[in-house]
C-alpha positions as CSV (number, residue, x, y, z in Angstrom):
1,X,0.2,-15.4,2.3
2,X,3.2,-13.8,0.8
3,X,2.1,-11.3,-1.4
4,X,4.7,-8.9,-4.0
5,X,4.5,-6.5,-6.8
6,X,5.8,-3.4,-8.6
7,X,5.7,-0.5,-10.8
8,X,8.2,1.6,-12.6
9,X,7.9,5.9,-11.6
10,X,9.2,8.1,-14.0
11,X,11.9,10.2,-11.5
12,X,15.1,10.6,-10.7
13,X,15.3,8.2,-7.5
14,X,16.5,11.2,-5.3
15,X,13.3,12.7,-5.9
16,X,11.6,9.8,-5.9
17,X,12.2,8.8,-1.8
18,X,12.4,12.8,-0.9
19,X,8.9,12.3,-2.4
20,X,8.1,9.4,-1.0
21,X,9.0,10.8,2.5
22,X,7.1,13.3,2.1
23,X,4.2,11.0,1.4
24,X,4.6,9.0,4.3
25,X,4.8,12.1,6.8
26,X,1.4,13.4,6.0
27,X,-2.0,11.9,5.5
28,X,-1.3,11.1,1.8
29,X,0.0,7.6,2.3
30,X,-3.2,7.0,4.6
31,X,-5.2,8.3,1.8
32,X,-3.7,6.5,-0.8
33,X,-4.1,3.4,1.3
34,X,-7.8,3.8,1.7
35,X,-8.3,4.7,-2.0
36,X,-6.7,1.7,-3.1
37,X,-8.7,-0.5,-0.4
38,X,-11.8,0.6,-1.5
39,X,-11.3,-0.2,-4.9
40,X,-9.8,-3.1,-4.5
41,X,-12.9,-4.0,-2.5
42,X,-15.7,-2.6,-4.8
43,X,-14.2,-4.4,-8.1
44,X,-15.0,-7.6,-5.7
45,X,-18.5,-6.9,-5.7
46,X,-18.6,-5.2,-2.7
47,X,-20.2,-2.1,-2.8
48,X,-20.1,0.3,0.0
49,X,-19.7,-1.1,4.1
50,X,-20.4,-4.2,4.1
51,X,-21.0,-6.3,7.8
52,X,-19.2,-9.1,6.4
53,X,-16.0,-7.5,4.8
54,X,-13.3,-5.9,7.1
55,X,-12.8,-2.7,6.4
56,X,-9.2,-0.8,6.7
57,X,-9.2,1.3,9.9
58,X,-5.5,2.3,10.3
59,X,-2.2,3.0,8.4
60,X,0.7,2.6,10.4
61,X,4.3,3.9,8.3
62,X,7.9,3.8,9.3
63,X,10.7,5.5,7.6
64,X,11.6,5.5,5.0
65,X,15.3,4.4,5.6
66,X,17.7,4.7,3.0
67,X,19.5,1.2,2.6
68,X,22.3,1.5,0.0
69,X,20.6,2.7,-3.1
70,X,17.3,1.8,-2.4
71,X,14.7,3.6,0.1
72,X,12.3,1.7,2.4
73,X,9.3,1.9,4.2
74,X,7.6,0.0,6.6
75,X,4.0,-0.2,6.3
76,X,1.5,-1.9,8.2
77,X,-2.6,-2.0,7.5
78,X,-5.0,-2.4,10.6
79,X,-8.6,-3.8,9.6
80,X,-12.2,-4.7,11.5
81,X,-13.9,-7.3,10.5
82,X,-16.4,-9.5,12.5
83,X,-15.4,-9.3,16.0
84,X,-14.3,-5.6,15.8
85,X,-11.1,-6.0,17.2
86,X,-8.4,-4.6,14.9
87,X,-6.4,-7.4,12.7
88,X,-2.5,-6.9,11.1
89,X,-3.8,-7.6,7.5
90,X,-0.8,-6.5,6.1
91,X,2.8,-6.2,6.8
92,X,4.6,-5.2,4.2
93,X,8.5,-2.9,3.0
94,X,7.9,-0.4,-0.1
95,X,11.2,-0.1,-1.8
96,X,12.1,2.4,-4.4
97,X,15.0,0.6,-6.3
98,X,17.0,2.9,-8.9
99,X,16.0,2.1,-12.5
100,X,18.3,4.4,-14.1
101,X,18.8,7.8,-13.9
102,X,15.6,9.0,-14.1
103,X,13.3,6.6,-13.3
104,X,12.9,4.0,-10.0
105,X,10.7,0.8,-9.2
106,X,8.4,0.8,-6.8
107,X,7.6,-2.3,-4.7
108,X,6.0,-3.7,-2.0
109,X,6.7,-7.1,0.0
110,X,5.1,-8.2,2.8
111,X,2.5,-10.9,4.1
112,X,-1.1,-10.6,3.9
113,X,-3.0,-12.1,6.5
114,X,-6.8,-13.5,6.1
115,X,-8.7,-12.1,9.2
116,X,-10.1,-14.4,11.9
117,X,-13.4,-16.2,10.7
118,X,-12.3,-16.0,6.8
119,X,-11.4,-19.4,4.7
120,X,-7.9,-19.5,4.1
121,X,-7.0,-19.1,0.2
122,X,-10.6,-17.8,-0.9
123,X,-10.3,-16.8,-4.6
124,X,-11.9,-13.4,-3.5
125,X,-9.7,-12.8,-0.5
126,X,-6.9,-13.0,-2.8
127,X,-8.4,-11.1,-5.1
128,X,-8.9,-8.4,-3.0
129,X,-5.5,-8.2,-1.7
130,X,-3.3,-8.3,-5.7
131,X,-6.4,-5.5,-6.5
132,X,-5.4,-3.7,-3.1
133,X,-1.3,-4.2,-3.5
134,X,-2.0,-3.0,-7.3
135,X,-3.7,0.0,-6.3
136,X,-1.4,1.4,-4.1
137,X,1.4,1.1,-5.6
138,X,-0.1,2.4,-8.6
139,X,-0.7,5.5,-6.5
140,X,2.4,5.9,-5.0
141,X,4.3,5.5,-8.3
142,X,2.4,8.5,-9.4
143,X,2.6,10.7,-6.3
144,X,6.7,9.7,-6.1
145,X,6.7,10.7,-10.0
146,X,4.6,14.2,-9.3
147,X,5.6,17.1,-7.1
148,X,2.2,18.9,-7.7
149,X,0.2,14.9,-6.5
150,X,1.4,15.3,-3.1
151,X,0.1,17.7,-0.2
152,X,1.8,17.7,2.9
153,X,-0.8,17.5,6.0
């Protein structure tokens, strides 16, 4: 399924994709990604591991690119679910679009596929994902509004 969303971060957009770079070279963007996965996953019901639900085993990033005004990364998340054999859940662009001066949105587009085994359009598969999309854009709004909420590692 197609899946979109975005939030507004309070910087200047310069800072906001120097930021954001900095993000995506480190381990912060595979934190945040992991954060907003498990959240997304235990507001579903699902506490903990779970045999049943996939669980997010790799972050791949690219970029970002600057494209006119706007900076983009690419952003791909690897799960396991049943048969243990990794699965694209998530192909997605996170674009930082100028929204003034001092201020930029944050989105992502992408498609978010269902993992082998999984009934297409499941109320809490799609749940999951909007909670999961939500999340981590919520946390890279802050980190690209914050100098002191990201750590290069």
């Amino acid at each position: 399924m197609f899946i979109g969303d975005e939030v507004r971060a309070e910087a200047s957009p310069a800072a906001a994709a120097a930021r954001l770079a900095t993000l995506a070279r480190g381990s912060s963007l595979t934190q945040a990604s992991h954060a907003a996965w498990d959240t997304a996953t235990a507001a579903a019901g699902h506490i903990g591991p779970s045999p049943g639900l996939p669980r997010l085993t790799r972050v791949h990033s690219r970029g970002p690119a600057q494209r006119g005004t706007a900076a983009v990364l690419m952003l791909r998340w690897e799960v396991v679910a049943h048969g243990g054999q990794p699965f694209p859940a998530l192909d997605a662009d996170i674009t930082l679009v100028p929204d003034g001066e001092h201020a930029v949105l944050v989105s992502l587009t992408g498609v978010w596929r269902q993992p082998p085994g999984t009934r297409p359009g499941q109320p809490a598969a799609q749940a999951i994902a909007a909670a999961a999309i939500r999340g981590l854009l919520t946390r890279i709004a802050v980190a690209v509004s914050d100098p002191a909420g990201i750590r290069p590692s």
